[in-house]
C-alpha positions as CSV (number, residue, x, y, z in Angstrom):
1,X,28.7,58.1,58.7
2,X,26.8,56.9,56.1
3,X,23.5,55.0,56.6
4,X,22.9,51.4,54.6
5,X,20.2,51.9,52.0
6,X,16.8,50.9,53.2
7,X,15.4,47.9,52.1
8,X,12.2,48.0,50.3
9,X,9.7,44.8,49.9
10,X,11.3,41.3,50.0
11,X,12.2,40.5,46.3
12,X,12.8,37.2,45.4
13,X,16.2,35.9,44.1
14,X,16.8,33.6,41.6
15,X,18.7,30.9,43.0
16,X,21.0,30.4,40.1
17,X,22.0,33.6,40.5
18,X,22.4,36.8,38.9
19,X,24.4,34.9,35.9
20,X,22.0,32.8,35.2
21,X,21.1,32.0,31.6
22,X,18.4,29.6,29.8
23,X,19.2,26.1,29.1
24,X,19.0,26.5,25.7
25,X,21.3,29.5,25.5
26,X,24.3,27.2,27.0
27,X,26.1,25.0,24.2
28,X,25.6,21.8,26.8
29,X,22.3,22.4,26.7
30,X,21.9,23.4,22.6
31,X,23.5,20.1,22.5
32,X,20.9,18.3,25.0
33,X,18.0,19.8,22.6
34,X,19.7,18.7,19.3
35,X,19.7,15.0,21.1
36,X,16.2,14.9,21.8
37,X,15.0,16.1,18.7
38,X,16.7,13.6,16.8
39,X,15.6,10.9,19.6
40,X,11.9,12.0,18.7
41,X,12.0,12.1,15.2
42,X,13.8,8.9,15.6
43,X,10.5,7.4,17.5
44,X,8.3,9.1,14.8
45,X,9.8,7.1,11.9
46,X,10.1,4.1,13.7
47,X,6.0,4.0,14.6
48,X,5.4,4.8,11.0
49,X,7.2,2.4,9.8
50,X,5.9,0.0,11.9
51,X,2.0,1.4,11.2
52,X,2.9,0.9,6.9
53,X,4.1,-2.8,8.0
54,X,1.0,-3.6,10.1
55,X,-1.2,-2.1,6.6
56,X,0.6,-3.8,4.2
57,X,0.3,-7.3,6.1
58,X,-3.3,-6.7,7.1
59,X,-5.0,-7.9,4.2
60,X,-4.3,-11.4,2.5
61,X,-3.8,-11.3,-1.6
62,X,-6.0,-13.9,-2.4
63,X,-5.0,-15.5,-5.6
64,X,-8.4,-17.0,-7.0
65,X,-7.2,-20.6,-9.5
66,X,-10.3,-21.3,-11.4
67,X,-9.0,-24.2,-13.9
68,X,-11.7,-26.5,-14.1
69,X,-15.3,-26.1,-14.6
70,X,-16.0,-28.5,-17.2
71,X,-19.6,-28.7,-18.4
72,X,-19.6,-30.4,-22.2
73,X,-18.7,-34.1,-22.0
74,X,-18.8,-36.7,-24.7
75,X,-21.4,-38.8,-25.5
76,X,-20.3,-41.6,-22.3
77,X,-20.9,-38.6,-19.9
78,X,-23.7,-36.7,-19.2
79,X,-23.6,-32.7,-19.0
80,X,-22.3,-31.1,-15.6
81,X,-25.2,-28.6,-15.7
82,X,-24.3,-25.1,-15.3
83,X,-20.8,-25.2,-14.3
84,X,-19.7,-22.7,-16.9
85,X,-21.9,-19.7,-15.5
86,X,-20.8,-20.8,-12.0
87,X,-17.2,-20.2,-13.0
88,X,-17.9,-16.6,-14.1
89,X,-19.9,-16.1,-11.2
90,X,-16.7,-16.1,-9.0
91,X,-15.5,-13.0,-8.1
92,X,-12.4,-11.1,-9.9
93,X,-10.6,-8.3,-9.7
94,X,-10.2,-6.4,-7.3
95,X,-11.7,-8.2,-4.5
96,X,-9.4,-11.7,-5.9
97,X,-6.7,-12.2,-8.4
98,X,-7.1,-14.7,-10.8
99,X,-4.3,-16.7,-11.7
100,X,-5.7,-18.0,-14.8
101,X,-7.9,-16.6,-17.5
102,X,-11.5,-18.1,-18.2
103,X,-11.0,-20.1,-20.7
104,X,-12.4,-23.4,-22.3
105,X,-11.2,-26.0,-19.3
106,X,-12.9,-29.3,-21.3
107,X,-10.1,-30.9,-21.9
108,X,-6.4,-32.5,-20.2
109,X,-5.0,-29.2,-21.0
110,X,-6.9,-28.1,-18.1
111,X,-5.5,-30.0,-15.6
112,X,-1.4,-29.6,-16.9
113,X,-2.3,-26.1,-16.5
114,X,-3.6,-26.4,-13.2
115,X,0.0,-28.1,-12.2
116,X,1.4,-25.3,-13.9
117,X,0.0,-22.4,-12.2
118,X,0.4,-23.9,-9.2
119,X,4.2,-23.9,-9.4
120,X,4.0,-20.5,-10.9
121,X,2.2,-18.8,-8.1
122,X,4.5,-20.8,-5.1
123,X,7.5,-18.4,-6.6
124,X,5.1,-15.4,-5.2
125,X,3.0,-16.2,-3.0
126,X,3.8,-15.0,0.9
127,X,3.6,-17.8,3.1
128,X,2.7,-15.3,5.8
129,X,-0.3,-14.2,4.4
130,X,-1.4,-15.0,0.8
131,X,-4.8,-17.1,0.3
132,X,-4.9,-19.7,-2.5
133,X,-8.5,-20.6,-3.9
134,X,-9.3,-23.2,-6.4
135,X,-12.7,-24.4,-7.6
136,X,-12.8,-27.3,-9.2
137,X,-16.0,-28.4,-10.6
138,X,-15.7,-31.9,-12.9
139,X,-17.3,-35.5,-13.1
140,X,-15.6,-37.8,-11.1
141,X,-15.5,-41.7,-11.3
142,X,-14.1,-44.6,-9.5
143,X,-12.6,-47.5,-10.1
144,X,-10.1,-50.2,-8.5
145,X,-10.8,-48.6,-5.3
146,X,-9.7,-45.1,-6.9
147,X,-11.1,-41.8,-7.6
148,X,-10.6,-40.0,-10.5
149,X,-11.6,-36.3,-12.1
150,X,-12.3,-37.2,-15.6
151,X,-12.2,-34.2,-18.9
152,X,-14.5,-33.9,-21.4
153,X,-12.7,-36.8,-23.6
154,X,-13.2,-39.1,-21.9
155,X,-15.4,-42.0,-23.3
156,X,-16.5,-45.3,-20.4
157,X,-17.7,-47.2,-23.3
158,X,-14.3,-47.1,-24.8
159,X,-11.4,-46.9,-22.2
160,X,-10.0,-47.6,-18.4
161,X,-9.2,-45.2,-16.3
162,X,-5.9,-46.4,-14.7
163,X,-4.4,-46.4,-18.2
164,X,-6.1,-42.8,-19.7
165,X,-4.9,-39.8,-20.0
166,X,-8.6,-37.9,-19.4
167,X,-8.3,-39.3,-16.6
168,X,-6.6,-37.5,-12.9
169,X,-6.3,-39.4,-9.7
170,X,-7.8,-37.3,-7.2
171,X,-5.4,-38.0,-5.1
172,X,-2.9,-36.7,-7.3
173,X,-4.5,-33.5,-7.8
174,X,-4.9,-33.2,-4.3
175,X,-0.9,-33.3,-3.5
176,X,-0.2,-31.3,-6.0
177,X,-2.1,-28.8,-4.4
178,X,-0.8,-29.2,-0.8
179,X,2.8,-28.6,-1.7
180,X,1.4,-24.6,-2.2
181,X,3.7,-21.9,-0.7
182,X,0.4,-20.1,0.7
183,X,-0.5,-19.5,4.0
184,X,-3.7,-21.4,3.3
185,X,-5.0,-23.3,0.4
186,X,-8.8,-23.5,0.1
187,X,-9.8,-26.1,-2.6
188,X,-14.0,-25.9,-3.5
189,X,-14.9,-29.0,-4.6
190,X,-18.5,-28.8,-6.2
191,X,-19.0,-32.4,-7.7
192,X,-22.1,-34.6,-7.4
193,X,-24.5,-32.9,-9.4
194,X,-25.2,-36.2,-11.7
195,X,-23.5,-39.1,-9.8
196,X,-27.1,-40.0,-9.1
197,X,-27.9,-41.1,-12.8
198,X,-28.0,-44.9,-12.3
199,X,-28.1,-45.3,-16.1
200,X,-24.5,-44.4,-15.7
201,X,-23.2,-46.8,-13.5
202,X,-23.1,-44.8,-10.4
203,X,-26.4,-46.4,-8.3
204,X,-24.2,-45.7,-4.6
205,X,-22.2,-42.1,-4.5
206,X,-19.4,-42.8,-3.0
207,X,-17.5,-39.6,-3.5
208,X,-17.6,-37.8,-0.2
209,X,-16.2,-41.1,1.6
210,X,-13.4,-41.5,-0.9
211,X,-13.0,-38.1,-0.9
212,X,-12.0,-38.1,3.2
213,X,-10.2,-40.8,3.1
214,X,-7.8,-39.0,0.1
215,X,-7.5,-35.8,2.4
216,X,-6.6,-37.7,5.4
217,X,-3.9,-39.4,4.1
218,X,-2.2,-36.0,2.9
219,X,1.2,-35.4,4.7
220,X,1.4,-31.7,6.1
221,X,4.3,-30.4,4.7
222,X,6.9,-28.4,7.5
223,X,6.9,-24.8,6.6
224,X,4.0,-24.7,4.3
225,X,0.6,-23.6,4.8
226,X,-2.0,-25.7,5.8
227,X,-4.7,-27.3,3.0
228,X,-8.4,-27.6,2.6
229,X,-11.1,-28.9,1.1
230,X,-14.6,-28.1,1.1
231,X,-16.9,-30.2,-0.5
232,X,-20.7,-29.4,-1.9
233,X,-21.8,-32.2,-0.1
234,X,-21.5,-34.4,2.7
235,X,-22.0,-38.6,2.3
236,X,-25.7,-40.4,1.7
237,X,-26.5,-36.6,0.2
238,X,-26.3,-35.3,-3.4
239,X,-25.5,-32.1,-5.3
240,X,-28.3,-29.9,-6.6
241,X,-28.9,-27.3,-9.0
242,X,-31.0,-23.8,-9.1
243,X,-32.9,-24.2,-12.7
244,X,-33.8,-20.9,-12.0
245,X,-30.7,-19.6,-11.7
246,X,-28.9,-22.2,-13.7
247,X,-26.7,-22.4,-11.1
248,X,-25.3,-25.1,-8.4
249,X,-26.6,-24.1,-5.1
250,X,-23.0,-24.6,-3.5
251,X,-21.4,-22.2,-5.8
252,X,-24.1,-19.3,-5.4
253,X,-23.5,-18.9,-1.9
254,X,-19.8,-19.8,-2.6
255,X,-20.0,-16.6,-4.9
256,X,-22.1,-14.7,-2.4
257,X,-20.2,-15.4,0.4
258,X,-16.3,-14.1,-1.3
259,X,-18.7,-10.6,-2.2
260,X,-19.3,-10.1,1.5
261,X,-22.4,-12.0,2.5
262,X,-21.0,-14.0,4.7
263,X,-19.4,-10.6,7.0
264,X,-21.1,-11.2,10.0
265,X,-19.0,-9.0,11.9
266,X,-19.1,-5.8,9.2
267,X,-15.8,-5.5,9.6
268,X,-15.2,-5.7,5.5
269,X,-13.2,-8.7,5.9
270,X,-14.8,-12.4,5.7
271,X,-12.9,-14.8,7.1
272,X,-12.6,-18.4,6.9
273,X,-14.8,-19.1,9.9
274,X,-17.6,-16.4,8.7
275,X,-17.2,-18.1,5.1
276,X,-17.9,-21.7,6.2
277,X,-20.8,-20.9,8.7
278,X,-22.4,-19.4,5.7
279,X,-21.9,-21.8,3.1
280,X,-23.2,-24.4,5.9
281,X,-26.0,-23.0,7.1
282,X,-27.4,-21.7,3.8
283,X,-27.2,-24.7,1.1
284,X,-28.4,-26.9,3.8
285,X,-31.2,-24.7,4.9
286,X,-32.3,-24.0,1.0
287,X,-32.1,-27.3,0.0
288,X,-34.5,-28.5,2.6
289,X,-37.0,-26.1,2.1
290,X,-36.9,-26.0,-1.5
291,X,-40.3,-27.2,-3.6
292,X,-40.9,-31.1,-3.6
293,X,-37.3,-31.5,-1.4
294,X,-38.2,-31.1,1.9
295,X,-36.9,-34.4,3.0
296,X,-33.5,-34.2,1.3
297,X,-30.5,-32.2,2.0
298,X,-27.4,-31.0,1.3
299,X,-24.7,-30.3,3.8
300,X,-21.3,-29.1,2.6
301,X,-18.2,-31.0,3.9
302,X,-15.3,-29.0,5.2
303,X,-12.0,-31.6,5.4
304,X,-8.3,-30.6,6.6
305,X,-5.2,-31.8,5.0
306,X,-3.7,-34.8,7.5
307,X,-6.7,-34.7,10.0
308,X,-10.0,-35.4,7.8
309,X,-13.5,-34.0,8.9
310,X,-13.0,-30.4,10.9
311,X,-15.7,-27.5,11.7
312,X,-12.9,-25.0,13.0
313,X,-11.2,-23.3,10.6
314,X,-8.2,-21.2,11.2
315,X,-9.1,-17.3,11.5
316,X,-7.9,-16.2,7.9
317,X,-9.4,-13.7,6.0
318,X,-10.3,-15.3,2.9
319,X,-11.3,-11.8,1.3
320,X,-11.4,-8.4,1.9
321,X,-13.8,-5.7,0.7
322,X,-13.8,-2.0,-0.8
323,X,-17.1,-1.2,0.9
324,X,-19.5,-3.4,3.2
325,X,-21.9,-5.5,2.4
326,X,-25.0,-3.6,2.6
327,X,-23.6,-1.2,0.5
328,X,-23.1,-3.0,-2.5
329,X,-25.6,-2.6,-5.1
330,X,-25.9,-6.3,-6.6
331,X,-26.2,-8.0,-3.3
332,X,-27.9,-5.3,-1.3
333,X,-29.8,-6.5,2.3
334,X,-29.9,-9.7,0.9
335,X,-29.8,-12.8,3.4
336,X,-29.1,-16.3,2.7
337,X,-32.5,-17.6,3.1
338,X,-33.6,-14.1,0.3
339,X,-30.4,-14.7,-2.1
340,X,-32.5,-18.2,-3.9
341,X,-36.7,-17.6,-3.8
342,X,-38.0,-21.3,-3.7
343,X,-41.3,-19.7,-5.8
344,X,-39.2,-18.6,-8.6
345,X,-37.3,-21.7,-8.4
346,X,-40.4,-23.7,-8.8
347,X,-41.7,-21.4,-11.8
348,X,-38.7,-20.7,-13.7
349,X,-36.8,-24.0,-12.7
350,X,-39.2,-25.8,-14.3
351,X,-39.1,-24.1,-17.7
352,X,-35.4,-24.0,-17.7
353,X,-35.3,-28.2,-16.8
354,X,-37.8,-28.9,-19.8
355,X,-35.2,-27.1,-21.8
356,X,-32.0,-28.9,-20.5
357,X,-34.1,-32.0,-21.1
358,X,-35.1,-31.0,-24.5
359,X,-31.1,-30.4,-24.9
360,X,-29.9,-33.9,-24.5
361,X,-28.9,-36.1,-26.8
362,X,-31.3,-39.7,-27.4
363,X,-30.2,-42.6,-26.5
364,X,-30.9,-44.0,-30.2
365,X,-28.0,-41.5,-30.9
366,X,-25.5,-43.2,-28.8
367,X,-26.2,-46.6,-29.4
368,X,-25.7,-46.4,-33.3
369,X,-22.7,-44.4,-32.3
370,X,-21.5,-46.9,-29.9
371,X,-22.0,-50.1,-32.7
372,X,-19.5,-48.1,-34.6
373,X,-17.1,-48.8,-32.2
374,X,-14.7,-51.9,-31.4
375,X,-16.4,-53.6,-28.2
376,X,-14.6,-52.7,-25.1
377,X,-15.0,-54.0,-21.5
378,X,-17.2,-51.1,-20.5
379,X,-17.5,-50.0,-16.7
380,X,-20.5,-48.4,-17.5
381,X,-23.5,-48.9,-19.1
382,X,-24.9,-46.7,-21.7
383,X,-25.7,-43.3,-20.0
384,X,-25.7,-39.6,-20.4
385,X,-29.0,-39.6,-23.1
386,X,-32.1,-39.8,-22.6
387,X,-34.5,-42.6,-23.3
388,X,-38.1,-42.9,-25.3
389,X,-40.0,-41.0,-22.7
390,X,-37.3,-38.2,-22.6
391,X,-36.3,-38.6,-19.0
C-alpha cells in the first residue's frame, strides 16, 4: 500500500489561492488603475489652477493718474513752488502704471483730461483688486462758501469763480472720482503750500475744514470701491517745502513711501496701513524738528468717502515691489527721519529760497499791468509779487 508523501516544513499558502493573479493583471482592476490616475491628475490641475488664480490676484495693478501738478500761474497767483519736480518724483513703471503722460497740466485742459481718464481706466480696472492713485497738486480758493482748484489762467483781479472756466469745484472733482470702478481710490491732495500769503487774500486757511466737509458728504456708491483722500495737512497747520530739495515735504515721503520705505513688514508689498503710518509719522516729525520750526507742524489728513476723518485704512496693497527695500540702490537703509537732513536743509534751503525770491515777479510789474485792465470787483488784493524789500 502506498504511503502519503511526507510533509516537509509548514509552507505558507496564499489565501487567494493557487490562481491568484495581481490586481493589475485583471481587467477590473486595469480599469480601477486607469480611474485613479485620471482622478489624480484631475486633483493636480485643479491645485494648479487654483495656485495661477491665487498669483495672478495677489498683486493689485496700480494705475498711478498724475493730471495736475500745476506750478506756473498768472500774475493774480503766486507760484506753487516745486510741484513740477514732485510730479516726476512719483514712481513709474514698473512698480505703477501711469495713466497719463507727464505733460504740461497748467491749464483747463488738465482737468477735462482728468474726467477723461477717469472714464477710460473704469472700462479696465478690476473692481476686485486694481488700485487707483491720483495726485493732485493745485491752488485752491474759496468763495460763496465753495472750494475751488483753480489753473494757471486764472486771474482774481479780473474774474469770479462761480462763473469761470479756470475754475473746478472741488466738490466736483471729488465725485467724479468716487464713481471709479477700482477697488480703492486713493486721491493725494498736496495743497497749502502758499495759502498763507496774506497779500493774497487768504489771512485764515480754511482748506482742510472745507475739504472734510466735501468728503463727507460723498455718497458711497453700491458696488464700487471705496474713496480716499489724503491731505498734506491737517486744519490750523500749513504746507511746507524742502528748499533743499525743492521739494514739498508731503510728496517726498509720498514718493519714498510707493518705492518701499514704508514696508515695515519686508514682505515687498506696502500697504495702505504701512503707507499712511509713514506718511504720518514722518512729515509730522520733520517738520517739527526742522531749523527755526520747532513749534509748527504738519500733520497729514487721511478722510474716507461718506464717513470724514479715519486712521484705519482698509488692508490694500497700494504697491508691490521687485526687490525689498534695503536692497534698492537709491533709497538704500534710509529711514524717515535720514531721507530729509535738517543741516542741508538749512544750508542749501537757504540758497535755493534767495533764488525763488530773486525769481518773482515785483509788485510795480503787476500793478501797471493791472491799470491796464477794466476794474473788476476783485476778491483779492494784489498778490503773488513781491514788494520794495523783496519779501
Amino acid at each position: 500500500m502506498p504511503q502519503p508523501p511526507s510533509r516537509g516544513p509548514s509552507q505558507p499558502r496564499d489565501w487567494r489561492g493557487d490562481s491568484a493573479v495581481p490586481v493589475s493583471q485583471t481587467p477590473g482592476g486595469r480599469r480601477l488603475l486607469r480611474v485613479l490616475a485620471s482622478l489624480a491628475m484631475l486633483v493636480l490641475v485643479g491645485l494648479f489652477v487654483v495656485v495661477v488664480l491665487s498669483l495672478i490676484a495677489a498683486g493689485p495693478t496700480t494705475h498711478l493718474v498724475v493730471p495736475l501738478a500745476i506750478q506756473k500761474y498768472g500774475k493774480g497767483l503766486p507760484l506753487l513752488l516745486y510741484s513740477d519736480r514732485d510730479e516726476q518724483a512719483l514712481p513709474g513703471p514698473p512698480l505703477v502704471e501711469r495713466l497719463l503722460a507727464a505733460q504740461s497740466h497748467e491749464t483747463q485742459l488738465s482737468f477735462d483730461r482728468l474726467g477723461e481718464t477717469i472714464d477710460s481706466a473704469n472700462r479696465s480696472l478690476n473692481p476686485d483688486k486694481d488700485v487707483l492713485l491720483v495726485y493732485l497738486s493745485a491752488h485752491w480758493i474759496s468763495s460763496g462758501g465753495e472750494v475751488y482748484l483753480v489753473d494757471s489762467t486764472y486771474n482774481p483781479q479780473l474774474e469770479q469763480p462761480n462763473n469761470n472756466t479756470s475754475c473746478h469745484q472741488l466738490s466736483k472733482v471729488l465725485n467724479a472720482l468716487n464713481g471709479s470702478s477700482a477697488r480703492l481710490t486713493l486721491v493725494l491732495l498736496d495743497a497749502g503750500r502758499a495759502t498763507w500769503e496774506p497779500r493774497w487774500g487768504q489771512v485764515v486757511d480754511q482748506f482742510p475744514e472745507r475739504l472734510t466737509e466735501a468728503v463727507k458728504e460723498l455718497p458711497r456708491p453700491a458696488g464700487s470701491g471705496d474713496l480716499w483722500v489724503l491731505s498734506a495737512y491737517s486744519p490750523h497747520e500749513t504746507a511746507h517745502v524742502l528748499h533743499s530739495a525743492r521739494r514739498s515735504v508731503f510728496a517726498t515721503f509720498v514718493t519714498a513711501a510707493l518705492n518701499g520705505a514704508a514696508d515695515r513688514s519686508g514682505d515687498r508689498e506696502v500697504t495702505f496701513p504701512e503707507f499712511h503710518d509713514f506718511i504720518l509719522t514722518n512729515v509730522n516729525r520733520w517738520v517739527g524738528s526742522a531749523p527755526g520750526r520747532e513749534l509748527v507742524s504738519q500733520t497729514p489728513l487721511l478722510l474716507q468717502a461718506g464717513v470724514g476723518p479715519s486712521n484705519t485704512p482698509p488692508e490694500v496693497a497700494l504697491t508691490r515691489l521687485s526687490k525689498p527695500w534695503s536692497a534698492n540702490d537709491e533709497y538704500k537703509a534710509i529711514t524717515g527721519q535720514e531721507l530729509i537732513d535738517p543741516a542741508a536743509e538749512k544750508k542749501e534751503g537757504d540758497a535755493n529760497r534767495r533764488a525763488w525770491r530773486r525769481s518773482r515777479p515785483s509788485c510795480r510789474d503787476d500793478r501797471a499791468s493791472s491799470r491796464r485792465q477794466p476794474e473788476t470787483r476783485s476778491i483779492f488784493p494784489a498778490a503773488g509779487c513781491l514788494d520794495s524789500r523783496g519779501r
